[in-house]
C-alpha positions as CSV (number, residue, x, y, z in Angstrom):
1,X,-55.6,31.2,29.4
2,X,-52.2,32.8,30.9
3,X,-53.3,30.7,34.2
4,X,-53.8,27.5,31.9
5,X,-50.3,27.5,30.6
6,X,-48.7,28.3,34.1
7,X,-50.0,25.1,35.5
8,X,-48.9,22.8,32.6
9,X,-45.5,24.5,32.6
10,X,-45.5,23.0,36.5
11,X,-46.8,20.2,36.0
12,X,-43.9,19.1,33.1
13,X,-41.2,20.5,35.9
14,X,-42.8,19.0,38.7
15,X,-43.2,15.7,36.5
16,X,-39.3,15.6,36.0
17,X,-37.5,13.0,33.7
18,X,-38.4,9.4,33.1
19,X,-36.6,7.3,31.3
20,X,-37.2,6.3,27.8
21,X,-36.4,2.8,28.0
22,X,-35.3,0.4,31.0
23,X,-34.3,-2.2,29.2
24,X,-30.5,-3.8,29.9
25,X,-28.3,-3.4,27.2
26,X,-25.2,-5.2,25.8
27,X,-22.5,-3.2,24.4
28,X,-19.0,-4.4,22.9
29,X,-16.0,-2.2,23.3
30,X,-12.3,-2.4,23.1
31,X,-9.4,-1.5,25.0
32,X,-7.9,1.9,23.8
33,X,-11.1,3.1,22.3
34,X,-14.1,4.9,24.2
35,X,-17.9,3.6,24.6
36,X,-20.9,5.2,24.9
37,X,-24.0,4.0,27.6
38,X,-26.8,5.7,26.5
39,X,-29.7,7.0,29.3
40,X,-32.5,9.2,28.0
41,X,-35.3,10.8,29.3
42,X,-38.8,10.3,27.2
43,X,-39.0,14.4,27.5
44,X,-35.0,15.8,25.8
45,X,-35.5,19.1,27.5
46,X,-36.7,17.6,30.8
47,X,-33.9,18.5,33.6
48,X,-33.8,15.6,36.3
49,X,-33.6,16.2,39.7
50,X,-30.6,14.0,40.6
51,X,-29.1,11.5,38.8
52,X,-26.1,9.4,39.0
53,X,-23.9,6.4,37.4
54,X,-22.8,3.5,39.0
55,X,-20.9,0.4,38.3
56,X,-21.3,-3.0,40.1
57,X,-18.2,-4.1,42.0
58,X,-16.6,-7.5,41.1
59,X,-15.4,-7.9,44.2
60,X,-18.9,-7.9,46.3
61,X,-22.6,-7.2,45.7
62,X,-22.5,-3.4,45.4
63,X,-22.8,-0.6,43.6
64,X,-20.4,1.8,43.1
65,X,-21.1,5.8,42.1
66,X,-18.4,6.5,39.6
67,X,-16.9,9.8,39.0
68,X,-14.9,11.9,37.2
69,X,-13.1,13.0,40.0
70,X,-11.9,9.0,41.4
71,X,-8.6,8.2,40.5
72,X,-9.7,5.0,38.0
73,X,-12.4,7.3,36.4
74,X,-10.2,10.7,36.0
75,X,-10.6,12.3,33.1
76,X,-12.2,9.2,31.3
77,X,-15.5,10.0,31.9
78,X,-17.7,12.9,30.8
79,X,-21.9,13.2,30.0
80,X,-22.8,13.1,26.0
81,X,-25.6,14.9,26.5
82,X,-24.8,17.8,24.2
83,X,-27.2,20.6,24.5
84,X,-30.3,18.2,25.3
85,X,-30.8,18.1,29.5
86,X,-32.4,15.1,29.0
87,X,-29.8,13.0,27.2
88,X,-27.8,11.4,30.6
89,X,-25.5,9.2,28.6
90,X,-22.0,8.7,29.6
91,X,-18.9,8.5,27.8
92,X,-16.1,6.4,28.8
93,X,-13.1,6.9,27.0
94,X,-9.1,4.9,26.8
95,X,-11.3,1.8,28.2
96,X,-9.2,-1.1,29.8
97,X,-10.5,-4.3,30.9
98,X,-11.3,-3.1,34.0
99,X,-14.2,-1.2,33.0
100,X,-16.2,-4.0,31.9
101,X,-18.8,-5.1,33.9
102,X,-22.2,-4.0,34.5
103,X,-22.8,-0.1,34.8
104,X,-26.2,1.7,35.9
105,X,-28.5,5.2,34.8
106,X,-30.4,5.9,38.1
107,X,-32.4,9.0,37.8
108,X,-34.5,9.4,40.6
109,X,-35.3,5.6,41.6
110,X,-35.8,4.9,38.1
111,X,-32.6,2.7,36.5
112,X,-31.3,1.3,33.5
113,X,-28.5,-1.2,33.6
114,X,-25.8,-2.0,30.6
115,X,-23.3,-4.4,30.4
116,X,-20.2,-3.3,29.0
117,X,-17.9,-6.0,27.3
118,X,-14.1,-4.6,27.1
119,X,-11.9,-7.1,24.5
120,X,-8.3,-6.8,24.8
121,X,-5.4,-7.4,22.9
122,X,-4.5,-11.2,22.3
123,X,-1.5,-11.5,20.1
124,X,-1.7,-13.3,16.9
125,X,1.5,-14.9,17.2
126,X,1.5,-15.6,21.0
127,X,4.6,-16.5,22.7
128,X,6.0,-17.8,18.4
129,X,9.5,-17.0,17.2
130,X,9.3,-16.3,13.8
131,X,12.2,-16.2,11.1
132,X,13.1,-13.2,9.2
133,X,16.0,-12.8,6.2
134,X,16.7,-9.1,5.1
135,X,19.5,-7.2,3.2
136,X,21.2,-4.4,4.2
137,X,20.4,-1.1,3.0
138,X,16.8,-2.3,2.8
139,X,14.1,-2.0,4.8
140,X,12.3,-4.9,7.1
141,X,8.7,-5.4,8.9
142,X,8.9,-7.0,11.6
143,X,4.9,-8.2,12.6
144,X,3.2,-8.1,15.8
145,X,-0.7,-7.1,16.1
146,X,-3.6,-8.5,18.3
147,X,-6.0,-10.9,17.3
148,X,-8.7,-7.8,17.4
149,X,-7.2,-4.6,15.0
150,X,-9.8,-2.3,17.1
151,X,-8.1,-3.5,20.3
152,X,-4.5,-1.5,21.8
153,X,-3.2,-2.6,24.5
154,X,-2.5,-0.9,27.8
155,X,1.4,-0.8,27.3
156,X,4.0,-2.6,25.0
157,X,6.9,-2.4,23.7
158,X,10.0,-3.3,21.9
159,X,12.9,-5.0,22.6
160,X,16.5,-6.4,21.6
161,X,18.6,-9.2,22.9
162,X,21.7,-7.9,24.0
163,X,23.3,-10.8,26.0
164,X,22.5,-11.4,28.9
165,X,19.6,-9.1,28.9
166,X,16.8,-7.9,27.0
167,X,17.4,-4.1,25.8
168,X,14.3,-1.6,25.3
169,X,14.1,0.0,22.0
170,X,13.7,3.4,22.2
171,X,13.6,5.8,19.4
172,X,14.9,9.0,20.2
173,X,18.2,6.7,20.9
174,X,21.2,7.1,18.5
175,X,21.2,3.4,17.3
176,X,17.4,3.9,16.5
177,X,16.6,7.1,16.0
178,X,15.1,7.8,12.4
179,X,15.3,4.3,11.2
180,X,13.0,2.7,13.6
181,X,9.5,3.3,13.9
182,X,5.9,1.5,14.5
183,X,3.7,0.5,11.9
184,X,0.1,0.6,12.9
185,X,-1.5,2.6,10.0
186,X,-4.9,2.9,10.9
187,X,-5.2,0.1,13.3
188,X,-4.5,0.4,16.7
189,X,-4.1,-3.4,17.4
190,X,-1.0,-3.5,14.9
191,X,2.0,-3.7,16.8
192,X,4.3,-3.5,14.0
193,X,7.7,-2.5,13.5
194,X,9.6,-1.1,10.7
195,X,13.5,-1.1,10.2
196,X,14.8,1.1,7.5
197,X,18.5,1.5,6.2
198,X,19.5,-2.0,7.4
199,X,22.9,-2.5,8.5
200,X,24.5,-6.4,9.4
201,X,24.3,-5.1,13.3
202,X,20.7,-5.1,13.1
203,X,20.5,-8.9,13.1
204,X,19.4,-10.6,16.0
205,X,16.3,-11.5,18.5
206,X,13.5,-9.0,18.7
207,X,11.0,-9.0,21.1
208,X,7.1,-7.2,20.9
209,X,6.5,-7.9,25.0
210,X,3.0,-6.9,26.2
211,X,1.5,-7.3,29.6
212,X,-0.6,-10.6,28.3
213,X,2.6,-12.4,26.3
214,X,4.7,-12.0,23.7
215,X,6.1,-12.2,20.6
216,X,9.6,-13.3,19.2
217,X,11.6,-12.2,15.9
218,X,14.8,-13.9,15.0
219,X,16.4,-11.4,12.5
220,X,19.1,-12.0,9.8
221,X,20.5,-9.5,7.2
222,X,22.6,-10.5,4.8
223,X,25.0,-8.7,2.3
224,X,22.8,-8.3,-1.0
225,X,24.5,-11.2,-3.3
226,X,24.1,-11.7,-7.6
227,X,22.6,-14.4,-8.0
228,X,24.6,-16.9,-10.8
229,X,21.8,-17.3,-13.4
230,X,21.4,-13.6,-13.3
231,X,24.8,-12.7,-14.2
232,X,24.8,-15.1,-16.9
233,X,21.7,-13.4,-18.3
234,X,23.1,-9.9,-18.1
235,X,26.6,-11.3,-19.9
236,X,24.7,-12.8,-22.8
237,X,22.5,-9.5,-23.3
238,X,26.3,-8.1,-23.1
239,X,27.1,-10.1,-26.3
240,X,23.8,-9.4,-27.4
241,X,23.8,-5.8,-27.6
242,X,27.7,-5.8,-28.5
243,X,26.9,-7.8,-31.6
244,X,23.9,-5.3,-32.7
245,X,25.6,-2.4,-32.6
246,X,28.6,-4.1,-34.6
247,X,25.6,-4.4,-37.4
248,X,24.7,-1.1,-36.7
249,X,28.1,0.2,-37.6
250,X,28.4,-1.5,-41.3
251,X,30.6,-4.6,-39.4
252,X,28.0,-7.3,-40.4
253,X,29.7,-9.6,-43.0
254,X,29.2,-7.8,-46.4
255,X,26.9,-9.9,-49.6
256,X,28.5,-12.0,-51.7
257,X,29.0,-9.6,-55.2
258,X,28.8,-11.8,-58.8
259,X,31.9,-12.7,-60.4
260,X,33.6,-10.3,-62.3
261,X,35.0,-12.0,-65.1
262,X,31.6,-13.6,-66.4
263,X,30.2,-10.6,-65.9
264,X,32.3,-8.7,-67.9
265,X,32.4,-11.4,-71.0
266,X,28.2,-11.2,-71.4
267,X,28.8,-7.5,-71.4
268,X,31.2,-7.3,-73.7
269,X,28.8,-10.1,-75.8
270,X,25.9,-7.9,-75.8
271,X,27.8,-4.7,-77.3
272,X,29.2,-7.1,-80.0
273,X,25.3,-7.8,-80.8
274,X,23.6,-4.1,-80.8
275,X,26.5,-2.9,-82.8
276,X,26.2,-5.9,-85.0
277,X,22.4,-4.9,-85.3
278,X,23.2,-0.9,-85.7
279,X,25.7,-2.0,-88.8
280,X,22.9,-4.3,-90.5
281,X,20.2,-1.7,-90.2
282,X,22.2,1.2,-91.4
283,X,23.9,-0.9,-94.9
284,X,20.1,-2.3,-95.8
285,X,19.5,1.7,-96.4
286,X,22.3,3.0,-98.2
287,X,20.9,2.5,-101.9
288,X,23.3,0.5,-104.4
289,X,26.8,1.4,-105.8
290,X,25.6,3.7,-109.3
291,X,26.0,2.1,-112.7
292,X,27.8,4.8,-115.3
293,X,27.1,3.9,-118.7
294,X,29.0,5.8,-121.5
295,X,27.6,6.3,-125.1
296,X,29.3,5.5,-127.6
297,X,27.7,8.7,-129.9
298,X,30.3,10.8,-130.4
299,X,27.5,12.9,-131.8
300,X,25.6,13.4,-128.2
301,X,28.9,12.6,-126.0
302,X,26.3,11.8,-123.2
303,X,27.0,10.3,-120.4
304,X,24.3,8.3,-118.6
305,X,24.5,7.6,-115.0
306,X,22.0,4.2,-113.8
């Protein structure tokens, strides 16, 4: 049994690696950003013999071993393999243009050829001058990006007309420094740049120069101005507010009171009548004036009283 497994364990070493699939591939990249070519062998934990990566010259029919230690390839190239022996893929990272072409696994006579598509950075606005109003102590974008957000370019920058020649921003630089900066957020094809604190000296032609073309910016700031329909609103909410507080404070014009001499004469009226009343009730109860009669018998001497 011991014997049985031996021979299968040299057999799978003698056997080696063959690769899973030998198919070409297409892959799409872009410059700036890093591309992986995979190459696999059918077995993960098989460990090939030799095996190497190549890319086919432009210039003539050959096929060229690349490395990690060649000047173009220097520290741009590494195996993804991971912990797996039999994962051979390569990783090519801050791709350029020139790394596009086709680019081949060979492990052992067997091969796999990819072709590797690099986009660059086209600009959107290519070789445009576009017109830009600001006001000072605001802030300003001033646009520039490629046609492709996942693309960057090799090299750009930024630059300022300052007659006769064009000046390079820089932003460590007195004149720039905290107040200029790029605006890419997320996207390494946006060129952007943002001006904060704007001052009238920061007008003028603007330049975002790559190796491929350019884009221009003709900037003006401008002293912030009222406009005169605004100040004519804010004076009649003036007069507005200056007339509701003069209510507020008891200055509204005060009602119109009844007149005082009919007023007076009804009252007067009215008294006249509830006394009169009072008077009427108060005689129709007292009972009438007594009768006295006197007898004439001077033998009783009575008086009688009626």
């Amino acid at each position: 049994m011991q014997v049985g497994l031996y021979l299968l364990l040299v057999l799978h070493i003698a056997e080696g690696c063959k690769l899973k699939d030998g198919k070409q591939e297409k892959i799409t990249a872009y410059t700036g950003g890093s591309a992986l070519l995979p190459c696999y062998c059918t077995d993960p934990q098989a460990t090939p013999g030799r095996f190497t990566w190549k890319k086919l010259s432009t210039g003539i029919v050959i096929w060229e071993e690349m490395s990690s230690e060649s000047g173009q390839y220097r520290d741009r190239v590494q195996l993804g393999n991971g912990h797996s022996p039999g994962n051979l893929s390569l990783l090519i990272s801050l791709l350029t243009e020139e790394d596009r072409g086709w680019h081949r696994c060979d492990v052992e006579g067997s091969i796999k050829d990819i072709r590797l598509t690099v986009e660059g950075c086209s600009l959107t606005n290519y070789k445009t001058t576009l017109n830009i109003t600001a006001h000072t102590g605001g802030l300003v974008l001033l646009p520039c990006s490629c046609t492709e957000l996942r693309a960057k370019p090799k090299t750009f920058s930024w630059n300022k007309y300052i007659s006769p020649n064009w000046d390079r921003i820089t932003f460590e630089s007195g004149q720039y420094r905290d107040r200029f900066q790029l605006f890419n957020g997320h996207s390494p094809g946006n060129l952007s740049l943002l001006i904060s604190h704007l001052t009238e000296g920061d007008g003028g032609d603007y330049r975002c120069h790559l190796e491929s073309g350019y884009t221009d910016i003709r900037l003006t700031v401008k002293a912030p101005t009222l406009r005169t329909s605004t100040l004519r609103s804010s004076t009649m909410s003036s007069h507005e507010g200056k007339s509701t507080l003069n209510v507020a404070a008891g200055d509204a014009e005060p009602h119109q009171s009844l007149p005082f001499v009919p007023f007076a004469l009804v009252t007067v009226i009215f008294l006249h009548i509830i006394v009169a009343v009072v008077y009427h009730t108060k005689r129709n109860k007292v009972p009438d004036a007594a009768t006295i009669y006197y007898s004439n018998d001077e033998e009783d001497g009575a008086v009688i009283v009626q």
